[in-house]
N, CA and C atoms as a LAMMPS dump frame, in Angstrom:
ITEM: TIMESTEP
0
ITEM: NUMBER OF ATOMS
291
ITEM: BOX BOUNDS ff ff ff
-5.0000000000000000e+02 5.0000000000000000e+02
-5.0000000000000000e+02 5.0000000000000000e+02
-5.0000000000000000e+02 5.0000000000000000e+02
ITEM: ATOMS id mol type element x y z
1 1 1 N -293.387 -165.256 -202.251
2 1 2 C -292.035 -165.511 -201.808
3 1 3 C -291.65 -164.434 -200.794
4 2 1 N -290.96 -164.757 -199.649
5 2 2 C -290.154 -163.868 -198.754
6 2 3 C -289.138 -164.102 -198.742
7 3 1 N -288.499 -162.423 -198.818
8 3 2 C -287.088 -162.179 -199.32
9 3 3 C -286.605 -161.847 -197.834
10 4 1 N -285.533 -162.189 -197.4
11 4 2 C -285.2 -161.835 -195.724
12 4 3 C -283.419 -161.718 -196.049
13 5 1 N -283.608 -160.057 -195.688
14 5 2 C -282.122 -159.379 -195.635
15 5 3 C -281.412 -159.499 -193.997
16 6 1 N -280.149 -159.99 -193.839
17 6 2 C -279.678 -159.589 -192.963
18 6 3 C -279.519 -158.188 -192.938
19 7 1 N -278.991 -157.381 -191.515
20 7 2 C -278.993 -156.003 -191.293
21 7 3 C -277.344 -155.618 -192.213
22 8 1 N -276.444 -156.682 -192.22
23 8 2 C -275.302 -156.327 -193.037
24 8 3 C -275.733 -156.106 -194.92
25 9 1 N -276.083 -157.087 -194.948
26 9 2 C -277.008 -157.146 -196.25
27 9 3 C -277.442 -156.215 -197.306
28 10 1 N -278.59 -155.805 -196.185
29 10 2 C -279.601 -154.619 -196.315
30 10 3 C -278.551 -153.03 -196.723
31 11 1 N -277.62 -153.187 -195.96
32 11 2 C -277.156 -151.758 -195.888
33 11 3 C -275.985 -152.019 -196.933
34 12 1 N -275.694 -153.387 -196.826
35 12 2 C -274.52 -153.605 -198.961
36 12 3 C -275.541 -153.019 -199.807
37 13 1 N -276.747 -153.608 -200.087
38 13 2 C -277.492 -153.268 -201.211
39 13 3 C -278.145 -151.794 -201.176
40 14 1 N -278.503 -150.911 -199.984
41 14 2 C -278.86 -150.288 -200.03
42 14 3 C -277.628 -149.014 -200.86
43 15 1 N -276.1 -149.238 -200.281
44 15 2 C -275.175 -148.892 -200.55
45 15 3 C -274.764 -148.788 -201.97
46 16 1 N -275.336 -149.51 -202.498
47 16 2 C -275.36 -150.294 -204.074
48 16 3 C -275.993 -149.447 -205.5
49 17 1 N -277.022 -148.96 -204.733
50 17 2 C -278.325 -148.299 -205.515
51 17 3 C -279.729 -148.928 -204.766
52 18 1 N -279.371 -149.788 -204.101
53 18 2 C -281.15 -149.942 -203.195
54 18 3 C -281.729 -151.064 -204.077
55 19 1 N -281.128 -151.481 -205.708
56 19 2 C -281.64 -152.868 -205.904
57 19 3 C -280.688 -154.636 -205.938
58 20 1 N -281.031 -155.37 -205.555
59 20 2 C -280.766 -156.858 -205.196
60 20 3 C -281.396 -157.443 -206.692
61 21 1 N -280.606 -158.072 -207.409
62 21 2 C -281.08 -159.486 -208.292
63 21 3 C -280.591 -160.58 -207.795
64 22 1 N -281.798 -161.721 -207.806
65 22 2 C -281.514 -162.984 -207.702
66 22 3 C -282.363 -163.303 -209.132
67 23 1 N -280.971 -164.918 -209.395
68 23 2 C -281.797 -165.488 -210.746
69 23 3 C -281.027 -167.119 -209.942
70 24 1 N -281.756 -168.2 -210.241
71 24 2 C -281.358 -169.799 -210.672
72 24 3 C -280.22 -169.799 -211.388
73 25 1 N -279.775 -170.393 -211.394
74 25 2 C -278.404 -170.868 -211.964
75 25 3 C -278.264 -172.241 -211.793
76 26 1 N -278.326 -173.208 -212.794
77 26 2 C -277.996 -174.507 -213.181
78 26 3 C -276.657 -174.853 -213.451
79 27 1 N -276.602 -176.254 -212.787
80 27 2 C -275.131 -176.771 -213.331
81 27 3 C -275.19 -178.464 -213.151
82 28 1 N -274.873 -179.323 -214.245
83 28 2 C -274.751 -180.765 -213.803
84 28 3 C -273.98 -181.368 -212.464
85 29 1 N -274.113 -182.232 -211.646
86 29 2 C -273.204 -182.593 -210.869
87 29 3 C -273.43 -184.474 -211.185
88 30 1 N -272.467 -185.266 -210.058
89 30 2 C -272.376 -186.218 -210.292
90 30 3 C -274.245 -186.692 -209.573
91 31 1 N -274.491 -186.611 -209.085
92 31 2 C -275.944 -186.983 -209.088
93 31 3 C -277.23 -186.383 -209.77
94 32 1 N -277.083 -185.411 -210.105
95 32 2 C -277.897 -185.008 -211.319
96 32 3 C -277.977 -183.017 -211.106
97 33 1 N -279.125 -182.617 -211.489
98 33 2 C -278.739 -181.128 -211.259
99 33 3 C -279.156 -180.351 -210.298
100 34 1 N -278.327 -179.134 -210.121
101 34 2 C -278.454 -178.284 -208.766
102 34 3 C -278.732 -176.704 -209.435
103 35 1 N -279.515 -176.133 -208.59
104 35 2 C -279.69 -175.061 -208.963
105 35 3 C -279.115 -174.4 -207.773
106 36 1 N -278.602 -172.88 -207.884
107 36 2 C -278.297 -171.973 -206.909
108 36 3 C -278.429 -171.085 -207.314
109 37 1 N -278.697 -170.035 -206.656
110 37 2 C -279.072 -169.074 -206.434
111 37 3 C -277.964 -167.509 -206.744
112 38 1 N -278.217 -166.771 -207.217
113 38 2 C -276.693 -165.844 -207.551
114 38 3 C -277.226 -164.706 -207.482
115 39 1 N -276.549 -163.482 -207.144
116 39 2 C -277.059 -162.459 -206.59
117 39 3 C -276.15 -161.266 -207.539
118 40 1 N -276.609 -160.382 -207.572
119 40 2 C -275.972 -158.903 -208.007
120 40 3 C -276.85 -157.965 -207.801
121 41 1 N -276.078 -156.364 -207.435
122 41 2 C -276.691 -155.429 -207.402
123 41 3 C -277.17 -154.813 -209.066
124 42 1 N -277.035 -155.121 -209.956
125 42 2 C -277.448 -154.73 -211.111
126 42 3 C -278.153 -155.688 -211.8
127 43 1 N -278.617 -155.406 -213.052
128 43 2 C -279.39 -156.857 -213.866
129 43 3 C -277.994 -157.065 -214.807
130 44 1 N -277.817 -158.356 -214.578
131 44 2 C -276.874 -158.962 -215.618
132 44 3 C -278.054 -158.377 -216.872
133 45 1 N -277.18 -158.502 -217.457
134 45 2 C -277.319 -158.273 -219.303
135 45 3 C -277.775 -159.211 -220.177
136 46 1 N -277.429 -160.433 -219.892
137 46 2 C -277.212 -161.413 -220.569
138 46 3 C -278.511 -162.358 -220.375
139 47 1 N -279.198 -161.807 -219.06
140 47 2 C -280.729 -163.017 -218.396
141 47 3 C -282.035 -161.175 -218.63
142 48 1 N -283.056 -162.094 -218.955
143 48 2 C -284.34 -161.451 -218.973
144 48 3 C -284.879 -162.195 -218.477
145 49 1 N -286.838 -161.45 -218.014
146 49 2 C -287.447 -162.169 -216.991
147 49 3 C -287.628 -162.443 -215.829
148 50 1 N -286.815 -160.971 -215.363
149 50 2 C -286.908 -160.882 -214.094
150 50 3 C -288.178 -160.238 -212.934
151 51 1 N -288.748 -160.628 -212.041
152 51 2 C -290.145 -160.149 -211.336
153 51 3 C -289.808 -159.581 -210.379
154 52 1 N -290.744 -158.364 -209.931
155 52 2 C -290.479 -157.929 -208.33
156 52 3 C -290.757 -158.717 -207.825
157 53 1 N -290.349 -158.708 -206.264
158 53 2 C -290.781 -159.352 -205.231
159 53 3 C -290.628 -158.161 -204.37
160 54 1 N -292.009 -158.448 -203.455
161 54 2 C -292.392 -157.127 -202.101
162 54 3 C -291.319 -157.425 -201.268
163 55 1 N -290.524 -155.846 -201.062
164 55 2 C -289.76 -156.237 -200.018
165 55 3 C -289.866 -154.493 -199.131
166 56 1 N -290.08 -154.289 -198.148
167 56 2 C -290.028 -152.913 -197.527
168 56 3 C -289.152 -152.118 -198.149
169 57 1 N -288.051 -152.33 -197.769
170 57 2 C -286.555 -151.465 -197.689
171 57 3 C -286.092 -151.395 -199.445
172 58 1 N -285.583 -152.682 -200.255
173 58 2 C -284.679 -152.544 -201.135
174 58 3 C -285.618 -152.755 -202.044
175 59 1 N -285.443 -152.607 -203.418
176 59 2 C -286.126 -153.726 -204.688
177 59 3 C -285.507 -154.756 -205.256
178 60 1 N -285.926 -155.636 -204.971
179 60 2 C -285.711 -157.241 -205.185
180 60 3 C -286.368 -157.576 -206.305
181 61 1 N -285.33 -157.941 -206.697
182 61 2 C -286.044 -158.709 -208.345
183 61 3 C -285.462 -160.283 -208.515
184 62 1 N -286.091 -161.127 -209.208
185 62 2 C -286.213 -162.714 -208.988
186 62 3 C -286.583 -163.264 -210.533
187 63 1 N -285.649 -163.73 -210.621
188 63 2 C -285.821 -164.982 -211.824
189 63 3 C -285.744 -166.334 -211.734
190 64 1 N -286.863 -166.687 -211.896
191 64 2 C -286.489 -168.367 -210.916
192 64 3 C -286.149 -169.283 -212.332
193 65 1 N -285.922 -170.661 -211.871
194 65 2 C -285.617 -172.152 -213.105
195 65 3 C -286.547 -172.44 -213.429
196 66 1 N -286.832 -172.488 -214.72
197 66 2 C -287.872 -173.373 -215.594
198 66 3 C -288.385 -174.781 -214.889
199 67 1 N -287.304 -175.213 -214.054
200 67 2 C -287.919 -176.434 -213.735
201 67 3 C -287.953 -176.629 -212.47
202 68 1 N -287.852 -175.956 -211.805
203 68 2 C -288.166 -175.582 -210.357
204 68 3 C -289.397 -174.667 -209.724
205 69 1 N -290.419 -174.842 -208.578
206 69 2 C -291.09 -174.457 -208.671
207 69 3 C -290.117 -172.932 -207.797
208 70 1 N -290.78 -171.571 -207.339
209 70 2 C -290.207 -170.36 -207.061
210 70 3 C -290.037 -170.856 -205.344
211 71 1 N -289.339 -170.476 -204.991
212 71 2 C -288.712 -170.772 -203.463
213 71 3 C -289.906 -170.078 -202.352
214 72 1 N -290.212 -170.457 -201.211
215 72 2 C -291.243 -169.921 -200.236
216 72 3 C -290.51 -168.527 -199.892
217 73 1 N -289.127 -169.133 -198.925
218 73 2 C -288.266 -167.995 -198.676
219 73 3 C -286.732 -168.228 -198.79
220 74 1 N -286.296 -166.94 -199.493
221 74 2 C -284.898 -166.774 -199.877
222 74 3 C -284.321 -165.541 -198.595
223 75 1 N -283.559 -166.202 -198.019
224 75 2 C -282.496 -165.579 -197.5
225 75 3 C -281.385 -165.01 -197.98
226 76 1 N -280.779 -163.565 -197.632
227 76 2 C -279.56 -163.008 -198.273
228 76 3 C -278.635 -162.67 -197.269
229 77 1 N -277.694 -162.828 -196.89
230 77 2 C -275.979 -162.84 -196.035
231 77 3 C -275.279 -162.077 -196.753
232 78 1 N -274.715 -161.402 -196.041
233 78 2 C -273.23 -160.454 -196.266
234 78 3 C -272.412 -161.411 -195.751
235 79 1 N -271.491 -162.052 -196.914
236 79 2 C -270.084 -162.871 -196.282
237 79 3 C -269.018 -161.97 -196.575
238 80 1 N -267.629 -162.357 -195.935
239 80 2 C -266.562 -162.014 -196.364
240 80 3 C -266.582 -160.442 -195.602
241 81 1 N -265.041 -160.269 -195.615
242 81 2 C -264.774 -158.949 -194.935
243 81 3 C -264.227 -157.996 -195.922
244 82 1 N -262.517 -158.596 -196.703
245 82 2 C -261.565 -157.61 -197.893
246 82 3 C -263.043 -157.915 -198.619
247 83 1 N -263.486 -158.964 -198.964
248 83 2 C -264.212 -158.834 -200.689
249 83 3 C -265.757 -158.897 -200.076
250 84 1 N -266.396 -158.268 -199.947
251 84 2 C -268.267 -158.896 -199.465
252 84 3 C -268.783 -159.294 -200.349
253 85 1 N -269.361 -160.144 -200.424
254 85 2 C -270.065 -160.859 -201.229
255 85 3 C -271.673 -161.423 -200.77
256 86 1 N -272.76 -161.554 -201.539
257 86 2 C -273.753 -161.372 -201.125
258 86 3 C -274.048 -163.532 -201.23
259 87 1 N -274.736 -163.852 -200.741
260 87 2 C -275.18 -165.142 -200.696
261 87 3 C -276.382 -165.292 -200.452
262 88 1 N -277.286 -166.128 -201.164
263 88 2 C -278.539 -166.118 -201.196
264 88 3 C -278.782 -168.048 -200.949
265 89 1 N -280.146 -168.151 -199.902
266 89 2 C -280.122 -169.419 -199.532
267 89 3 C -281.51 -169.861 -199.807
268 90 1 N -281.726 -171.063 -200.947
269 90 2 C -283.5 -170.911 -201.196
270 90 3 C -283.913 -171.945 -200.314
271 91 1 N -284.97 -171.686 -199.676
272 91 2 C -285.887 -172.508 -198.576
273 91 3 C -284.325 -172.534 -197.508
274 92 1 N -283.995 -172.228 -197.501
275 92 2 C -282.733 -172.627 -196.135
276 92 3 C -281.74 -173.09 -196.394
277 93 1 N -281.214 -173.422 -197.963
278 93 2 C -280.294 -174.607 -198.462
279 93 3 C -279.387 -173.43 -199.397
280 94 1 N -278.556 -174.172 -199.589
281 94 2 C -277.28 -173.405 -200.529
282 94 3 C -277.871 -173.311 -201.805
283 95 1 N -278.599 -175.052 -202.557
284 95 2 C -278.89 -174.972 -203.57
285 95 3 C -280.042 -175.784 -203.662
286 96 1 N -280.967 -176.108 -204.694
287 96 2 C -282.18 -176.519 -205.125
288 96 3 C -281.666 -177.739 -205.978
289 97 1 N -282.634 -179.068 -205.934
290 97 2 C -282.335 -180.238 -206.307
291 97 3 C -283.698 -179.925 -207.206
């Protein structure tokens, strides 16, 4: 998998402590289910099972869906200006079918 930080990104997380979590996140919709992608600078508490992934700069760690295979490449964005918030995009998409 390749993890690809924007330069805003890079310097939130580095700002952070230098590590990025991504995990899957499921939810029903009216056509069936979506996975997305959710980001924090710490390990939630509550999810185990998380893997490195090689990244130069930060440490990236990744928990993918049981029923999804692991994404080629995940993209990460700095949105927002008052609140930043990190956004993660798997294969190019918001979310995983």
């Amino acid at each position: 998998m390749e993890v690809i930080l924007d330069r805003r990104a890079q310097a939130y997380v580095e700002a952070g402590g230098g590590d990025l979590y991504l995990w899957a996140s499921s939810s029903r919709c009216c056509h069936g289910g979506l996975a997305m992608l959710r980001t924090a600078l710490e390990r939630p508490e509550a999810l185990e099972g998380f893997s490195r992934v090689p990244h130069p700069m930060v440490g990236v760690w990744f928990r993918g869906h049981r029923a999804l295979t692991d994404p080629e490449q995940v993209v990460v964005e700095l949105h927002g200006k008052r609140g930043p918030r990190l956004k993660a995009f798997w294969n190019g998409c918001v979310y995983a079918l």
